[in-house]
PLY file of the C-alpha trace (Angstrom):
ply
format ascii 1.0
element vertex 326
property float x
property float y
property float z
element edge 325
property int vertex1
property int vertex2
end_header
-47.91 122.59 84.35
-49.85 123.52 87.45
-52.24 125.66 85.13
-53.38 122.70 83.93
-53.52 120.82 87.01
-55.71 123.51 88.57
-58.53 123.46 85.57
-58.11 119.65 85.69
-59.62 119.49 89.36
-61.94 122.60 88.31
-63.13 120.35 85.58
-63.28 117.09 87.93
-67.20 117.95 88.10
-68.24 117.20 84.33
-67.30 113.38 84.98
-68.81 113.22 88.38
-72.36 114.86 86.54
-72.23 112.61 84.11
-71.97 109.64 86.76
-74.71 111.16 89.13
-76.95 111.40 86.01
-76.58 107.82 84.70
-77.13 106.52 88.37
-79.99 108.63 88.84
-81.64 107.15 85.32
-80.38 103.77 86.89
-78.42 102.79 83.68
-76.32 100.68 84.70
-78.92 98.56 86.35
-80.29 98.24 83.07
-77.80 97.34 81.27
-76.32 95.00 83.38
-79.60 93.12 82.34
-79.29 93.12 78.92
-77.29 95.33 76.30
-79.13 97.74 74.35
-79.23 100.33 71.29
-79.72 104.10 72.46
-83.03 104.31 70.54
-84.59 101.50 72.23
-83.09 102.99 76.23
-84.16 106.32 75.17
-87.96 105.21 74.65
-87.67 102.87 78.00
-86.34 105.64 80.02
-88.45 108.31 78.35
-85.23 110.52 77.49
-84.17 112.18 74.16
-82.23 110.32 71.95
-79.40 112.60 71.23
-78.98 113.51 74.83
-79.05 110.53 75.56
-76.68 109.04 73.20
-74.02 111.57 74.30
-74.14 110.69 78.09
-73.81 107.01 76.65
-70.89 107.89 74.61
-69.25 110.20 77.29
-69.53 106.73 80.18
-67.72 104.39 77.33
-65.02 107.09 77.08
-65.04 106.72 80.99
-64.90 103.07 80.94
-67.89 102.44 82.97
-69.89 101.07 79.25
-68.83 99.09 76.59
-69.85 99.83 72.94
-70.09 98.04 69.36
-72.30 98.26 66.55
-73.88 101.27 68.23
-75.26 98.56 71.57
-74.21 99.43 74.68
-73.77 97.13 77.91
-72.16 97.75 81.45
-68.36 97.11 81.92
-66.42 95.26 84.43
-66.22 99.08 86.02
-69.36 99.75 85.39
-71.68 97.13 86.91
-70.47 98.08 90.16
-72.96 100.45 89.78
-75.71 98.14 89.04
-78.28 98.06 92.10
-77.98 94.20 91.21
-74.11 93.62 91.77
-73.82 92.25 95.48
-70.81 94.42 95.81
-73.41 97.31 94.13
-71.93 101.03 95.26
-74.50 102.84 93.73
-76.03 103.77 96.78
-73.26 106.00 97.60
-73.60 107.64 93.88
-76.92 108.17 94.80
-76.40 110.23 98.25
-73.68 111.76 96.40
-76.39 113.06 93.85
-78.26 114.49 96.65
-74.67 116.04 97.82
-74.68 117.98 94.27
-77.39 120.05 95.70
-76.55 120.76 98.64
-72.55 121.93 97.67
-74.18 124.03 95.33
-75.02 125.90 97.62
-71.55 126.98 99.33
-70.97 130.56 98.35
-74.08 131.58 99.92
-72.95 129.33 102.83
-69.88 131.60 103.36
-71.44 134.44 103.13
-74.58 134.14 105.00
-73.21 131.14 107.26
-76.58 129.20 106.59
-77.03 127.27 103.23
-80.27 127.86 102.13
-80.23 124.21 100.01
-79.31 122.26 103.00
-82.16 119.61 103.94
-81.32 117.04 106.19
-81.16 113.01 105.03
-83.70 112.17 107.29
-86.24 114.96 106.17
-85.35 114.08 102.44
-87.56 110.96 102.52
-87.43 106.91 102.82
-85.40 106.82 99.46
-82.79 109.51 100.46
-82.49 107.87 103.93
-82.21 104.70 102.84
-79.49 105.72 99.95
-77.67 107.01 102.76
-77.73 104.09 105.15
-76.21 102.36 101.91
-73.53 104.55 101.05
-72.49 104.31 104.57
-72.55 100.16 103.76
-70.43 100.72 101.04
-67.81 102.70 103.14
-67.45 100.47 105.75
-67.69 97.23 103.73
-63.87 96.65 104.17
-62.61 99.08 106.07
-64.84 97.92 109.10
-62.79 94.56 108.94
-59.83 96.59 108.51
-60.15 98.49 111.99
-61.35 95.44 113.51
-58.10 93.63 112.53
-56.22 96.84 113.93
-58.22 97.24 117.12
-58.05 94.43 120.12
-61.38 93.53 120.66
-60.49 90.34 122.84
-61.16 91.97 126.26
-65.01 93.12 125.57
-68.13 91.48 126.28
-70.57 93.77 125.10
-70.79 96.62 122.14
-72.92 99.39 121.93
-72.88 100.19 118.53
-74.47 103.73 118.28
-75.93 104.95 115.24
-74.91 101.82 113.81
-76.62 101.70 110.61
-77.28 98.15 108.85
-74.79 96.94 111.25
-71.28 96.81 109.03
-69.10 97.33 111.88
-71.44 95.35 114.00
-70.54 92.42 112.07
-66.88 92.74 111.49
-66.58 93.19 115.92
-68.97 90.36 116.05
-66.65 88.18 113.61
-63.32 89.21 115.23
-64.72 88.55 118.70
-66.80 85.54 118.45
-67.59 85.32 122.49
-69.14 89.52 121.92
-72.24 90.22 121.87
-73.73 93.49 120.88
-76.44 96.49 121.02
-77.23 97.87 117.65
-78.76 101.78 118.37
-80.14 103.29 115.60
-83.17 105.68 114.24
-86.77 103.18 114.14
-86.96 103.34 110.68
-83.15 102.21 109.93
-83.48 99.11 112.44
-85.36 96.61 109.97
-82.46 97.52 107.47
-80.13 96.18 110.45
-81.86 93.52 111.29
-82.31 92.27 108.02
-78.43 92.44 107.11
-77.46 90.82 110.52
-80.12 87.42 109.82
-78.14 87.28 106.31
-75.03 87.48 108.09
-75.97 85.05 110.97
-75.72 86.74 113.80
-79.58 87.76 115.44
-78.92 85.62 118.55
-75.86 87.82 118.94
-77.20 91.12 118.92
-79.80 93.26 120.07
-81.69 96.38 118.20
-82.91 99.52 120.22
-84.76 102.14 118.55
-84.17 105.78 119.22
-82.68 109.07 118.35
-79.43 109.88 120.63
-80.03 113.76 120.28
-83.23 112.89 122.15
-83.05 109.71 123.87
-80.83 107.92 126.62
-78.36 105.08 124.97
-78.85 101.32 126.36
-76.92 100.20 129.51
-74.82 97.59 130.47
-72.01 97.50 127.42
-68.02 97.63 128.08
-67.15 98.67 124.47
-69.03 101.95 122.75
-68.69 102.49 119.30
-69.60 106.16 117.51
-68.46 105.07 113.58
-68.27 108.68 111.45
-70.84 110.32 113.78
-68.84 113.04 115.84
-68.33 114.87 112.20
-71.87 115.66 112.07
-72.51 117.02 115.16
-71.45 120.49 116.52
-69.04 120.70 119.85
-72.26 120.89 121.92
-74.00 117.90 120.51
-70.60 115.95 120.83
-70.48 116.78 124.63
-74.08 115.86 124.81
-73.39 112.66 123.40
-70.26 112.43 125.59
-72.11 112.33 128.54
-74.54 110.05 127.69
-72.08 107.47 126.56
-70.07 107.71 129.63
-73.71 107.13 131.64
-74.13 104.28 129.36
-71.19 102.54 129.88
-69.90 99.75 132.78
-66.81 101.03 134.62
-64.04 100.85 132.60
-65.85 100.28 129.35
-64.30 102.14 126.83
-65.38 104.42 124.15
-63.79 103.67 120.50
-64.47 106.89 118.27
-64.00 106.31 114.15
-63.63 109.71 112.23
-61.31 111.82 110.23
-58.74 113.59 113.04
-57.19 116.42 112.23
-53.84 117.89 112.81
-53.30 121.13 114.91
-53.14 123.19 111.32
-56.37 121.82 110.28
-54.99 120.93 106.55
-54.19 117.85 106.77
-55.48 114.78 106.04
-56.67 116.48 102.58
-60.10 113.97 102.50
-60.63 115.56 106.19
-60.81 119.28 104.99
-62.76 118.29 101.70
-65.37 116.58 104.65
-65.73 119.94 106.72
-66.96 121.64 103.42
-69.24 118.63 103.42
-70.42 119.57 106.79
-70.24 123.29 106.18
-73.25 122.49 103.30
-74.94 120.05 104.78
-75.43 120.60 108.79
-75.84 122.82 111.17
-72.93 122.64 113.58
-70.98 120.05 112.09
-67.39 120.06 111.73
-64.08 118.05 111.73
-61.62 118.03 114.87
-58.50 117.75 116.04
-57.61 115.15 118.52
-56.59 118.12 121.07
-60.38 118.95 120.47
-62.38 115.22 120.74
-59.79 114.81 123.83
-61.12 118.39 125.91
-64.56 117.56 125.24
-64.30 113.82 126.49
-62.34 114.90 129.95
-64.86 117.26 130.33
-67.08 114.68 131.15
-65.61 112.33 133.02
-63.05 110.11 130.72
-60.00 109.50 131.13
-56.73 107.96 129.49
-57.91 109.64 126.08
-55.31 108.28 123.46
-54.93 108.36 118.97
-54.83 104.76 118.80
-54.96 104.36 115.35
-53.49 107.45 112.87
-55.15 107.73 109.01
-56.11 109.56 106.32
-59.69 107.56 105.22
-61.79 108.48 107.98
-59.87 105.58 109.50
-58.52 107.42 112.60
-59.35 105.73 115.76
-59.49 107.23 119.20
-59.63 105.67 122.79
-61.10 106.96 126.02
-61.83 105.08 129.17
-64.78 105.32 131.61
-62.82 105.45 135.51
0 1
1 2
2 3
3 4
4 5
5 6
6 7
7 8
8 9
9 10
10 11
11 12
12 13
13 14
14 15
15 16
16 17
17 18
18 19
19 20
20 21
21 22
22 23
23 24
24 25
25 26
26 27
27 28
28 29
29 30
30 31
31 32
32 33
33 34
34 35
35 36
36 37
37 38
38 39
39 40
40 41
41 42
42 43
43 44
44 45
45 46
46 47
47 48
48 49
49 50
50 51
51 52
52 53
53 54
54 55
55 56
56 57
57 58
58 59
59 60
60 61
61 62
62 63
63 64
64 65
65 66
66 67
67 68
68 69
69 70
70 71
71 72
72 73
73 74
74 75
75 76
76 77
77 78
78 79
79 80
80 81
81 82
82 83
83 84
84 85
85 86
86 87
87 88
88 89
89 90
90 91
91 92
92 93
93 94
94 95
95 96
96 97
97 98
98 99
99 100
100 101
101 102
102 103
103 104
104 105
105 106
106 107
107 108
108 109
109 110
110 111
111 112
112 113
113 114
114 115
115 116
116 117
117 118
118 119
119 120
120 121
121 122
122 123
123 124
124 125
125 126
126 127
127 128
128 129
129 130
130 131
131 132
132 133
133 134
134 135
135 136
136 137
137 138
138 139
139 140
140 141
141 142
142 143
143 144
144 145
145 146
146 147
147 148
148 149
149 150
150 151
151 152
152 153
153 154
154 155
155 156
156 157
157 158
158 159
159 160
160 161
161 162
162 163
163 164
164 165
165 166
166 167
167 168
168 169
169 170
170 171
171 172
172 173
173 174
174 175
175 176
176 177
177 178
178 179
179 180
180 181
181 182
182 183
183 184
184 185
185 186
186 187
187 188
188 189
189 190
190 191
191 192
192 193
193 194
194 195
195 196
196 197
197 198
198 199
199 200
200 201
201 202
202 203
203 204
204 205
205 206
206 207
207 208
208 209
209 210
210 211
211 212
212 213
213 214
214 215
215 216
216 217
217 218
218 219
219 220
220 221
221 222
222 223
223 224
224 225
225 226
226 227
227 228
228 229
229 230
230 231
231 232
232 233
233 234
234 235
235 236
236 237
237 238
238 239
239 240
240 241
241 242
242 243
243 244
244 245
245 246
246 247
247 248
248 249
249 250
250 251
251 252
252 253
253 254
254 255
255 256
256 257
257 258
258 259
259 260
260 261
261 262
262 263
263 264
264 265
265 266
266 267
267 268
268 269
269 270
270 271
271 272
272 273
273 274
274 275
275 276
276 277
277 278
278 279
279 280
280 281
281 282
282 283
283 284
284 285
285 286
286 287
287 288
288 289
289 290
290 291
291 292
292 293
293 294
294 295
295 296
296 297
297 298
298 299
299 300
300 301
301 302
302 303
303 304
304 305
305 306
306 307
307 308
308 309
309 310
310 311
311 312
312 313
313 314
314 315
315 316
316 317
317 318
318 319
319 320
320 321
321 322
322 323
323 324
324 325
């Protein structure tokens, strides 16, 4: 019936609360560690019992816990969402948590145009920050190999990879092409986050962090391959063409610019995770926004690249456009 379709995506929320909650209490950390009786995790985690022992039945039901003999312990679902698991994503649960707030807020955001709950990531604090810079680890763990299978990196010497994070797609470009080197730009407090993920990984003699903010600052010289990796959804039109122009400054002649986001079509409903992400947006920034390749391709000619192409089509934020610097 499509009634009950409807109220089961209106009701989608109770499962995601109960999620954000456990996360938040770090359960599953804990219980990855050792299984335990609710009375003994309600006096560790200074909760009450029977609340408690509800949002522990509720997560067996879910199949993230496993229960007998009233002890509860993680499942194979569920320790992904210990911070322990190497493969953890419970940073992303976390910035999702901080995403409750802020899409709480979106009926006052359509009617005033401002959400008065939005705070921005960085202005949230280390913790928020850095569950961010995870989440966006999390994301990109495969499907930065995936585009770099897709993408022929075999002509570039140098990447700039801007806003780049911990470095995931810094890696998988660096793995694909092992004669590349690369510039990792990011915000100062991110780059010892990079720079410890890309010792793990190997690579320090391969790359090269510069700190700054590229609403602010010039972007490092001398690369033939930029990267901008789910950035131009956060910024407005006006940022993006500020960005624009400092990448094509940045860049050798003929270096390309390789831009990773969700692309819309001409209608603006489709792909469905795209429209979902320009709520996101809406709630959460000032001027950003999803586009439509007719719109990323205006504002790159308008300053100065050329041969602007939709090299790679998806629906996960995987879309890839190309644009070359004449």
């Amino acid at each position: 019936m499509i009634e009950g379709k409807v109220l089961e995506d209106v009701r989608g929320f109770f499962k995601s609360r109960v999620i954000l909650t456990a996360a938040e209490l770090d359960l599953f950390t804990r219980l990855e560690r050792g299984q335990a009786a609710a009375d003994d995790l309600a006096k560790e985690l200074r909760c009450d019992q029977r609340s408690l022992t509800r949002l522990l039945d509720c997560l067996v039901a879910l199949k993230l816990l496993s229960k007998q003999d009233s002890v509860y312990q993680t499942s194979e679902r569920g320790v992904l969402l210990s911070a322990e698991h190497p493969e953890t994503e419970l940073p992303m649960v976390l910035h999702m948590s901080g995403l409750w707030e802020t899409w709480s807020g979106l009926t006052e955001t359509l009617q005033t145009g401002e959400n008065p709950r939005r705070k921005p990531v960085a202005r949230r604090g280390q913790d928020s920050l850095k569950d961010f810079i995870g989440a966006m680890h999390v994301v990109g763990r495969s499907l930065s190999n995936e585009i770099a299978d897709s993408y022929d990196l075999s002509p570039f010497n140098r990447l700039l990879d801007i806003g780049g994070a911990t470095g995931t797609y810094t890696i998988a470009f660096l793995e694909k092409n092992p004669e590349m080197t690369a510039v990792l730009f990011d915000l100062p407090d991110v780059i010892p986050w990079a720079e410890e993920r890309l010792g793990s990984e190997g690579l320090l003699g391969r790359v090269e962090f510069v700190a700054g903010d590229f609403y602010h600052d010039e972007l490092p010289k001398g690369c033939d391959l930029a990267l901008l990796s789910a950035i131009i959804h956060q910024n407005s039109p006006q940022e993006n063409l500020n960005l624009y122009r400092k990448i094509h400054r940045a860049l050798m002649p003929h270096g390309k610019l390789l831009i990773r986001d969700h692309v819309m079509d001409p209608a603006r409903t489709f792909p469905t995770q795209g429209t979902l992400f320009a709520i996101n947006m809406l709630v959460n920034t000032k001027g950003g926004d999803t586009y439509t390749f007719d719109e990323i391709e205006d504002a790159l000619k308008n300053v100065g690249f050329a041969q602007v192409e939709l090299v790679r089509k998806g629906e996960r934020m995987d879309c890839l456009v190309e644009a070359t610097k004449l």
